[in-house]
Backbone as a ProteinNet text record, in pm:
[ID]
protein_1_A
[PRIMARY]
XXXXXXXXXXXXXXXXXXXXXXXXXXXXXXXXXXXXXXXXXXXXXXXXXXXXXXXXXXXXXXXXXXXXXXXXXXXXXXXXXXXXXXXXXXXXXXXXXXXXXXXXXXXXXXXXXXXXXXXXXXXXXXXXXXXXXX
[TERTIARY]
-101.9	-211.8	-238.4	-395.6	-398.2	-438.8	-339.6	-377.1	-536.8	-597.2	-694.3	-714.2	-769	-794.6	-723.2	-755.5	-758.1	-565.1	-556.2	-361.4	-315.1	-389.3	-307.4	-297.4	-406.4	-409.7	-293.5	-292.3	-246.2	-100.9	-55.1	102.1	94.3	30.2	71	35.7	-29.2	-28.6	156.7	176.5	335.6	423.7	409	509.3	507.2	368.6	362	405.5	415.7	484.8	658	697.2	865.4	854.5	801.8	819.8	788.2	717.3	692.4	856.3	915	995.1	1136.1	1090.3	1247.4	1214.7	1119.4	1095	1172.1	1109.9	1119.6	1261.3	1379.8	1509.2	1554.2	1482.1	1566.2	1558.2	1456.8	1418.7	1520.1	1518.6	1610.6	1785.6	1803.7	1930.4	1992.3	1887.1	1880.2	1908.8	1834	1831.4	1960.1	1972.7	2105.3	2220.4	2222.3	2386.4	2345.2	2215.4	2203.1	2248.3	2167.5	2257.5	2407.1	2431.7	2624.2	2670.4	2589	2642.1	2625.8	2512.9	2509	2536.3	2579.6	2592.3	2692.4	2816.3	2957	2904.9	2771.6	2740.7	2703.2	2763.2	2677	2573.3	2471.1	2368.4	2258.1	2138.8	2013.7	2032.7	1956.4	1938.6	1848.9	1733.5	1584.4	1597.4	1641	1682.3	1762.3	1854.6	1894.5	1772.8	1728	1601.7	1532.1	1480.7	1394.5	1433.8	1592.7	1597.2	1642.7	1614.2	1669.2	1516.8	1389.7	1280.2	1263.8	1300.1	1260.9	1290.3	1453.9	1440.8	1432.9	1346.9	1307.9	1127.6	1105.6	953.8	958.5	1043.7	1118	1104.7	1208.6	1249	1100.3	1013.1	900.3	848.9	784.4	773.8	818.5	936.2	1022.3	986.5	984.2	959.3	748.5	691.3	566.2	532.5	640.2	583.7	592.6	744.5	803.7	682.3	650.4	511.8	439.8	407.4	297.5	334	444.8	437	409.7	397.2	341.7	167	148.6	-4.5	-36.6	3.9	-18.8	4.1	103.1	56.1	8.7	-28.4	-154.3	-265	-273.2	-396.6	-418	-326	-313.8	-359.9	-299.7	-271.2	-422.5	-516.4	-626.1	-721.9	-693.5	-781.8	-884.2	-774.8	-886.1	-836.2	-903	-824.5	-941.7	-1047.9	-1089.9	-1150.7	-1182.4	-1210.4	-1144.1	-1192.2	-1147.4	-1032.4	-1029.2	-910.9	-777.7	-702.9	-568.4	-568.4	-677.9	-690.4	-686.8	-761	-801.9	-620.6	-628.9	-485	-370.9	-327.6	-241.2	-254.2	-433.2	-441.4	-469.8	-483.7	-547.8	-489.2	-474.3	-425.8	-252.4	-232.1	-58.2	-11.9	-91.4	-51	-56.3	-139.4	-212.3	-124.6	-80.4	22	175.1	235	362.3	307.3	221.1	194.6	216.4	134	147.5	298.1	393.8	518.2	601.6	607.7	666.4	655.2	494.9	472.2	543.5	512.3	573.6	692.6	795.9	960.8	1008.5	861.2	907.6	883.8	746.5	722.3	849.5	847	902.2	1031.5	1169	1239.2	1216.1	1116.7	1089.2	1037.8	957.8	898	1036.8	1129.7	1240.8	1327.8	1345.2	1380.6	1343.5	1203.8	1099.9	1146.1	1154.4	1181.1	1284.6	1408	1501.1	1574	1500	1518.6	1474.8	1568.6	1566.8	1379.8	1343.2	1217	1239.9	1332.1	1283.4	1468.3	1511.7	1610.5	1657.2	1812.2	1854.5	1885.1	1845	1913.9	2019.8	2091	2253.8	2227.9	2260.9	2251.7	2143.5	2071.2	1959	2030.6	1954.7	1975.9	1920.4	1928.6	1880.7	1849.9	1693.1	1646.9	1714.1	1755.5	1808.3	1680.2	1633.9	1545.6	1620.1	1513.3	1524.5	1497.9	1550.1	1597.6	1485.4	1473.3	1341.1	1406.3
-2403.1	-2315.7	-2223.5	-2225.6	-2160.5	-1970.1	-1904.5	-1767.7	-1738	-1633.5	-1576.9	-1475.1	-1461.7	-1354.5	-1213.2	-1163.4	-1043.5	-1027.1	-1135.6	-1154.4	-1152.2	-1236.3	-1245.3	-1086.7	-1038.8	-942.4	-777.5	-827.5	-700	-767.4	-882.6	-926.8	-874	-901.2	-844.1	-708.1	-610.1	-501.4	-437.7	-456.9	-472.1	-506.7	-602.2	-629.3	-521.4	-500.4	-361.7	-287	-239.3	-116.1	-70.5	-217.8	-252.8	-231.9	-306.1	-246.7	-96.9	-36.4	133.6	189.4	146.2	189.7	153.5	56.4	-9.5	70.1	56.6	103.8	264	303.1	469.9	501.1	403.7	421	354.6	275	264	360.9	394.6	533.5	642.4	695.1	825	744.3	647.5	625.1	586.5	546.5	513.1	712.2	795.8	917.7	998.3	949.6	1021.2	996.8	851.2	827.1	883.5	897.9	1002.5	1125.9	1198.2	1301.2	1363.3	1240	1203.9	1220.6	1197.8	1162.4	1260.3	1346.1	1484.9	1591.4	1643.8	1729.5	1768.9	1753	1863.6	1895	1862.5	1899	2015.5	2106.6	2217.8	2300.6	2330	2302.5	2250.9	2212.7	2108.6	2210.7	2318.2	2330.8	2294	2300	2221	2054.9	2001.4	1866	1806.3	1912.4	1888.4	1890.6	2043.3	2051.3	1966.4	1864.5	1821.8	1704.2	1637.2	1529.9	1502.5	1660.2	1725.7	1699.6	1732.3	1726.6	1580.2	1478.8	1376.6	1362.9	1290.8	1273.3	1291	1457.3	1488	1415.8	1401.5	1326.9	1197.7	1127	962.2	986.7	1094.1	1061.8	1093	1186.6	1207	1067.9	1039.1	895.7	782.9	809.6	666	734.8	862.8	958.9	872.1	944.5	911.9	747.6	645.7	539.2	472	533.4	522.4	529.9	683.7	705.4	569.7	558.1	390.1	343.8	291.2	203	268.1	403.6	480.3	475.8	531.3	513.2	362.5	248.8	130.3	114	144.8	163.7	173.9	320.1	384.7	309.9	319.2	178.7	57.8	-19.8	-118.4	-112.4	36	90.8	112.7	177.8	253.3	144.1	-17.1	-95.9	-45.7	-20.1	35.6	-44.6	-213.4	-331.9	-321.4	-251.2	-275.6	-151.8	-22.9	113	230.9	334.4	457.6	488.7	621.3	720	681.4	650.9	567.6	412	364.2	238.5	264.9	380	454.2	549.5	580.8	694.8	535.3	446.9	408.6	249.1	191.9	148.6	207	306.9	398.7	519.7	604.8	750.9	753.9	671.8	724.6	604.8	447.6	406.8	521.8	530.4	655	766.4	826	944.5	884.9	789.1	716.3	696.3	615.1	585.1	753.4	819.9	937.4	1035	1017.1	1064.1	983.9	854.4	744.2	774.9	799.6	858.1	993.2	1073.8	1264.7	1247.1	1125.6	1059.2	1020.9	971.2	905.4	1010.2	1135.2	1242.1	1346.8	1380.2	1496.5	1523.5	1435	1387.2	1400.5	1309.2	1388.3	1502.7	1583.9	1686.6	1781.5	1773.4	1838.3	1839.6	1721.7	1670.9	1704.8	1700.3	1786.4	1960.5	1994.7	2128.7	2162.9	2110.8	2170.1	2082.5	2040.6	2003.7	2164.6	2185.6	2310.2	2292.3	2413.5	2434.5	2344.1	2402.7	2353.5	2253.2	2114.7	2082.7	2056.1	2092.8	2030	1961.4	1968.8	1835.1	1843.2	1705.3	1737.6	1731.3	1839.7	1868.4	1932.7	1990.7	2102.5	2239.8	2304.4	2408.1	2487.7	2626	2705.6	2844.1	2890.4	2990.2	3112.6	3127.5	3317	3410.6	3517.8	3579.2	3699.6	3729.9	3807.7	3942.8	4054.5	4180.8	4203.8	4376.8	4412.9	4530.3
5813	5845.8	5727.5	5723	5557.2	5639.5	5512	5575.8	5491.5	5636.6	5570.7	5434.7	5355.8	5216.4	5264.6	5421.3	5449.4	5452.8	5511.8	5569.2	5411	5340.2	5181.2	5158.4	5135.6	5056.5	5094.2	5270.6	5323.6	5261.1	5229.5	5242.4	5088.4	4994.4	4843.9	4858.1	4906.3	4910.1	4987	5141	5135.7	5066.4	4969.7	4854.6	4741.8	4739.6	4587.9	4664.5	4747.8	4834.5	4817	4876.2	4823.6	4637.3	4582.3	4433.5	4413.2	4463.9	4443.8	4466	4601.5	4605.9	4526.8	4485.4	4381.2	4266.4	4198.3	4063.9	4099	4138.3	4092.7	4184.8	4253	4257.5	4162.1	4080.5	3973.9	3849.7	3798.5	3736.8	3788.1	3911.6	3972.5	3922.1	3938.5	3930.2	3783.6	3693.3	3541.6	3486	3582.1	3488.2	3560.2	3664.4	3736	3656.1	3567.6	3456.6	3333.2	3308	3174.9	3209.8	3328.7	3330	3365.2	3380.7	3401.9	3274.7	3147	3050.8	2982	3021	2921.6	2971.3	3063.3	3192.5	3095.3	3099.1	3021.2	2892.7	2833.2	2691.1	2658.3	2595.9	2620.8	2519.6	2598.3	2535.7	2614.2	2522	2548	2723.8	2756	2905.9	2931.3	2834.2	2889.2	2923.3	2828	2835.3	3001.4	3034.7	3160.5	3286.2	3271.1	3391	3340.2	3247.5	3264.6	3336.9	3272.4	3340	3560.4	3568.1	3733.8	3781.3	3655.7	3696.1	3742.2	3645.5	3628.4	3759.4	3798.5	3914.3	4056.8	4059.3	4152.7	4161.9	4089.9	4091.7	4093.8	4082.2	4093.1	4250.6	4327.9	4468.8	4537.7	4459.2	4584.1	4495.8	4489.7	4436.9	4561.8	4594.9	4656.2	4817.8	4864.8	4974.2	5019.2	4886.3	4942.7	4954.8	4886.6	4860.6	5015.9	5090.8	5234.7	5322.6	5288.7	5428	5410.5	5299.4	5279.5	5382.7	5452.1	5562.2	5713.6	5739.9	5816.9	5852.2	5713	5723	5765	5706.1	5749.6	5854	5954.2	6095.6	6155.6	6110.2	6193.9	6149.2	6065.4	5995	6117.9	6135.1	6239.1	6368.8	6374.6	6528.5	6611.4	6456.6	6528.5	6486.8	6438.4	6421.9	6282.8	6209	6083.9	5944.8	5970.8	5901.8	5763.2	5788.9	5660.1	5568.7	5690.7	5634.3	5730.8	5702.8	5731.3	5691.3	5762.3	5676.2	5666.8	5775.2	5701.4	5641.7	5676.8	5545.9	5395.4	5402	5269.2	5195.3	5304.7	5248.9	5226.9	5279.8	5259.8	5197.2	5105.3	5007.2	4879.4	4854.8	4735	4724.9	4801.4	4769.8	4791.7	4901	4838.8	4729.4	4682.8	4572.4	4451.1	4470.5	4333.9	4316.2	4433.4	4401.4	4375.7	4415.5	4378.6	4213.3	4155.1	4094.8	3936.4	4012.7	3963.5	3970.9	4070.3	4040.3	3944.2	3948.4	3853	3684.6	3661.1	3544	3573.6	3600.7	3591.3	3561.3	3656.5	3635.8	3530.1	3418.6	3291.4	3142.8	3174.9	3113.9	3116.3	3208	3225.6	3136.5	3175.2	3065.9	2939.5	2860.4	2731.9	2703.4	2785.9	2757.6	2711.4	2809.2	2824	2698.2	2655.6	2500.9	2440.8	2404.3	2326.8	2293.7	2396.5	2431.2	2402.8	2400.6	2363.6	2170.4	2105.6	1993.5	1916	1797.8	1724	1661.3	1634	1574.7	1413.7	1333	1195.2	1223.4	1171.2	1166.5	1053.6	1007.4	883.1	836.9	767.3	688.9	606.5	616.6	532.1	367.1	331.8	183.1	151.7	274.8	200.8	201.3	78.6	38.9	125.1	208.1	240.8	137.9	106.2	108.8	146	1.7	49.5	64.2	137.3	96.4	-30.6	-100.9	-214	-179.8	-205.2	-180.7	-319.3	-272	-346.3	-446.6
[MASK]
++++++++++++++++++++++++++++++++++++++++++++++++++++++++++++++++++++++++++++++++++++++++++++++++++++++++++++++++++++++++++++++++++++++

């Protein structure tokens, strides 16, 4: 029995759903052994919050990607297979916001890096500038 376009499409939309949620536990759990690994370092504090940031925007990420199968419920429930408001919220707006914590999960981290690297760095064998007395 051949499925209809509408059955395909809702079954690969449920599958990107399960990937929303793998990706960004694997992200939270990729940055959870970095920060295993730099945590006793001391130092870099931005570098830490950022990577606390990171995977707090990974988990709402894996949190909002969950509701996805809520709204699709209600989607079902209230017979709303091709418009209205939870068709809409749970093909487009909570992809879009998972979508959008995943990135924040992969920014944030460097920003943090960014942030805590020295302003000017040295280099081995430069001379430092005495200032001159008047």
């Amino acid at each position: 029995m051949v499925d209809s376009p509408s059955d395909v499409k809702e079954r690969v939309l449920l599958e990107s759903q399960k990937a929303y949620i793998i990706v960004n536990a694997a992200g939270a759990i990729a940055l959870l052994a970095f920060l295993q690994a730099i945590w006793a370092q001391p130092g870099a504090v931005l570098l830490k919050k950022g990577v606390l940031c990171g995977i707090l925007a990974f988990a709402a990420g894996m949190a909002v990607a969950m509701l996805g199968y809520v709204a699709r419920h209600w989607a079902l429930k209230k017979n709303q297979l091709n418009s209205g408001f939870f068709f809409q919220l749970a093909h487009l707006w909570i992809p879009l916001l998972v979508i959008g914590c995943f990135v924040a999960g992969m920014v944030l981290p460097v920003l943090g890096a960014l942030d805590s690297l020295p302003a000017q760095p040295e280099r081995p064998g430069q001379v430092k500038e005495i200032p001159k007395k008047k």
